[in-house]
Structure formats: C-alpha cells, structure tokens
C-alpha positions as CSV (number, residue, x, y, z in Angstrom):
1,X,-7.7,18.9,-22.0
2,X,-9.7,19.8,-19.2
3,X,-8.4,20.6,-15.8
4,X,-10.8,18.5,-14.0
5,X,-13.1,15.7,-14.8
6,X,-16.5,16.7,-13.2
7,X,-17.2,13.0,-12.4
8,X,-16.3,11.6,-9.5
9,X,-13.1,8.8,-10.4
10,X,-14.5,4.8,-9.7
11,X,-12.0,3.5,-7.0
12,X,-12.6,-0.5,-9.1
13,X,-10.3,0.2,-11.6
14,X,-6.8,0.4,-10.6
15,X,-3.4,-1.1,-10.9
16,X,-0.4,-1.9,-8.9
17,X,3.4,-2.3,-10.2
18,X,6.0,-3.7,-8.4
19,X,9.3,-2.6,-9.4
20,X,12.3,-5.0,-10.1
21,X,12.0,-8.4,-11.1
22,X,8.2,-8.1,-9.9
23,X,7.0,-7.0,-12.8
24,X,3.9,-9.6,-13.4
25,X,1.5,-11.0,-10.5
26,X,-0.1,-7.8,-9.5
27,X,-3.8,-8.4,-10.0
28,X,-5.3,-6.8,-6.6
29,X,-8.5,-7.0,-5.5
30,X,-8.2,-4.3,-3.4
31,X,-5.3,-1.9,-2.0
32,X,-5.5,-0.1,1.5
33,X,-3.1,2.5,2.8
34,X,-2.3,5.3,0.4
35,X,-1.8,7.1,4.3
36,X,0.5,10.0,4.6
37,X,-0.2,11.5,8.2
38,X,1.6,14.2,10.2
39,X,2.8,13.7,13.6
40,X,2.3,16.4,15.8
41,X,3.6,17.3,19.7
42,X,1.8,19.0,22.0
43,X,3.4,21.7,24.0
44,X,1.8,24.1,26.7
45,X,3.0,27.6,26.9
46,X,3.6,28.8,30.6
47,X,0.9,30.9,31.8
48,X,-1.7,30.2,28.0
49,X,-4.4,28.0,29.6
50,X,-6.9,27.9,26.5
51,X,-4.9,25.8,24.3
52,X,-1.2,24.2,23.7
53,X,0.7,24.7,20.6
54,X,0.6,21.3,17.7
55,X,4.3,21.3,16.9
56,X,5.4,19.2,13.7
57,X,7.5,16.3,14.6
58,X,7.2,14.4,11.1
59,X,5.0,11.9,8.6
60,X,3.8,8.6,9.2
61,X,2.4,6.1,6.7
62,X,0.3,2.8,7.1
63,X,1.1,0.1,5.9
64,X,0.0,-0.2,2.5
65,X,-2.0,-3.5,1.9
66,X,-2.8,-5.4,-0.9
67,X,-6.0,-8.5,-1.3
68,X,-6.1,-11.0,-3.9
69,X,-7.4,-14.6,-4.2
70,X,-4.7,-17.2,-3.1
71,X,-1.9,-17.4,-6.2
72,X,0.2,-20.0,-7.3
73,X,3.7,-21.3,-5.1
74,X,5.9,-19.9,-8.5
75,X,4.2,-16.0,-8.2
76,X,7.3,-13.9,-7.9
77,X,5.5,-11.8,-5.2
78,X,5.1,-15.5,-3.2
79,X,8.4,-15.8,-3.4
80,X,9.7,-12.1,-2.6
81,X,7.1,-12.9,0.5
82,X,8.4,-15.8,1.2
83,X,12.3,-15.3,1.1
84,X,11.2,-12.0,3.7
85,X,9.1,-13.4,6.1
86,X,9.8,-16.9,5.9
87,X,13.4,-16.8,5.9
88,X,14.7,-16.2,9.0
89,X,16.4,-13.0,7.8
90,X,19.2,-15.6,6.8
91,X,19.2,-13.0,3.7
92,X,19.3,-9.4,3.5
93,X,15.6,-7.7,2.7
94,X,15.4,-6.5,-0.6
95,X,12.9,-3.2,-1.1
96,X,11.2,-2.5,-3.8
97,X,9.4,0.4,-4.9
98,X,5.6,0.0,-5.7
99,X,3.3,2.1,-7.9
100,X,-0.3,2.4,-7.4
101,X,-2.5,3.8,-10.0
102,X,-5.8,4.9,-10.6
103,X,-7.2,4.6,-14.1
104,X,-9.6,6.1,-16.3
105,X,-12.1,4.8,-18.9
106,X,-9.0,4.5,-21.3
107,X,-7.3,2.3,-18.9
108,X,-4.6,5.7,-18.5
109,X,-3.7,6.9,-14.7
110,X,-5.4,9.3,-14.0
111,X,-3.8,9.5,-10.2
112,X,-0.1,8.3,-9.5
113,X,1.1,7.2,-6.1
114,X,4.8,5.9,-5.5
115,X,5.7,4.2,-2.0
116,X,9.6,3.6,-1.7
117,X,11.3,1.0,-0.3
118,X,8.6,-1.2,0.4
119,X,9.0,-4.9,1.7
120,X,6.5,-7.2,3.5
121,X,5.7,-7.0,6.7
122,X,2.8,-9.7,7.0
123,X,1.0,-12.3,5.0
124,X,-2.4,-13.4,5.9
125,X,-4.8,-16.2,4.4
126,X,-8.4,-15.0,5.9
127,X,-10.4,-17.8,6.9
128,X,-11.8,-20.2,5.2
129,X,-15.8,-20.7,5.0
130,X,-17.4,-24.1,4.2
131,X,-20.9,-22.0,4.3
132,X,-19.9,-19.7,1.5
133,X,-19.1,-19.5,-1.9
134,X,-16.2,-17.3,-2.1
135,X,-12.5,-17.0,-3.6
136,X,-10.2,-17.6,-0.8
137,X,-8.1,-14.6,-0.1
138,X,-4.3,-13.6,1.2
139,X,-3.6,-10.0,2.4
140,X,-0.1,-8.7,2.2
141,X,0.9,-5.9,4.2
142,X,4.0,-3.9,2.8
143,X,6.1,-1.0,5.1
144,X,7.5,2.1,2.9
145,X,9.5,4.5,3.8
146,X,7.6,7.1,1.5
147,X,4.4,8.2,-0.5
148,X,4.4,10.8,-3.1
149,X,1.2,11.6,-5.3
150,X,2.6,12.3,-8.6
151,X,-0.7,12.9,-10.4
C-alpha cells in the first residue's frame, strides 16, 4: 500500500454518520466546518517595540454544517432537530457524536473526522425561488466540543 495517493482526493464523495439512534437520514449535499483553529493572546513585552509575543489560549471550532434537500417530518435527524430547537428546552439536549468521511473510488474513507458532542444549533430552509428549477434546501448547523482527524 502506498503511503500517498498522488491524486488529489474529490471533495463529492463523502459521508456523514450520526451516532445513536441516527443512524439512517444522512445523505448531505454538502458539509462545511471541519475547523479546528487556535486562539492566540497578544502580549507586549516592556521595552520590545518590534513585535508582541502570540500566546496560546486554546482551540476553536465552527460550527459544522450540513445541506440537504428538505426531508420528510419522520427523519430521525428532523426530529433530533426538532425536540432541540423546537422544544423550549422542556427536555435535556442530547449530543451525539458525528463522523465525517471522505471516500475513495471503493467507496472506503480514505480521511476520518470525529466531532463530539454535537447538537443543533440552527435550522434553516433557504429561500424559495419561483424563477428556478432547484431542490429546495435546509442547512443544519451543529456545535461540538471537538475535532480529531483520525485518518
């Protein structure tokens, strides 16, 4: 096995997995996010006037955000969205952890990305278009605590 491919992976073939009882209803049309950024501080050194020391405070992440076409009321990922952000936090939030992987010509990851403890934090329709012929689309933004690349 080679330790490299030398062509460049597609980003159009990928899947996502949502752990738990959300194991179907995760056809994407596109995921955003896969952000891990570090947080620096700024601090100025008495009497060093060419530059001030970057200082790690800790990571970041986006949120991770997933587009499909508009899917059926009984999708368990409707519901999970619903019960969050439609239910006047009259329940506890439940996390899940999501997978995100990028696949080969085999249909075999080929790049492995794990956000933990991931729950929605908005649901969008975009707007609808009389003028075109398109598949009408809802965005769902997840938080996550953490990202880790496995491969």
């Amino acid at each position: 096995m080679a330790l490299f491919d030398p062509h460049p992976l597609p980003a159009f073939h990928f899947r996502v997995t949502i752990m738990g009882n959300l194991l179907t209803d995760t056809s994407f049309q596109e995921v955003d996010g896969l952000v891990s950024k570090m947080e620096t501080e700024s601090v100025a050194e008495g009497g060093q006037n060419l530059y001030q020391h970057q200082l790690p405070k800790g990571v970041s992440h986006q949120n991770l955000v997933l587009k499909r076409g508009i899917a059926l009321i009984a999708s368990p990922l409707v519901i999970w969205c619903k019960s969050v952000l439609e239910g006047g936090m009259a329940k506890p939030i439940s996390p899940k952890p999501i997978q995100v992987q990028l696949l080969n010509q085999l249909h075999l990851p080929v790049r492995l990305w794990n956000a933990s403890h991931a729950y929605p934090v908005n649901w969008t329709v975009e707007a609808f278009n009389a003028t075109k012929n398109e598949v009408a689309i809802e965005r769902i933004e997840l938080a996550y605590n953490e990202l880790t690349r496995v491969i």
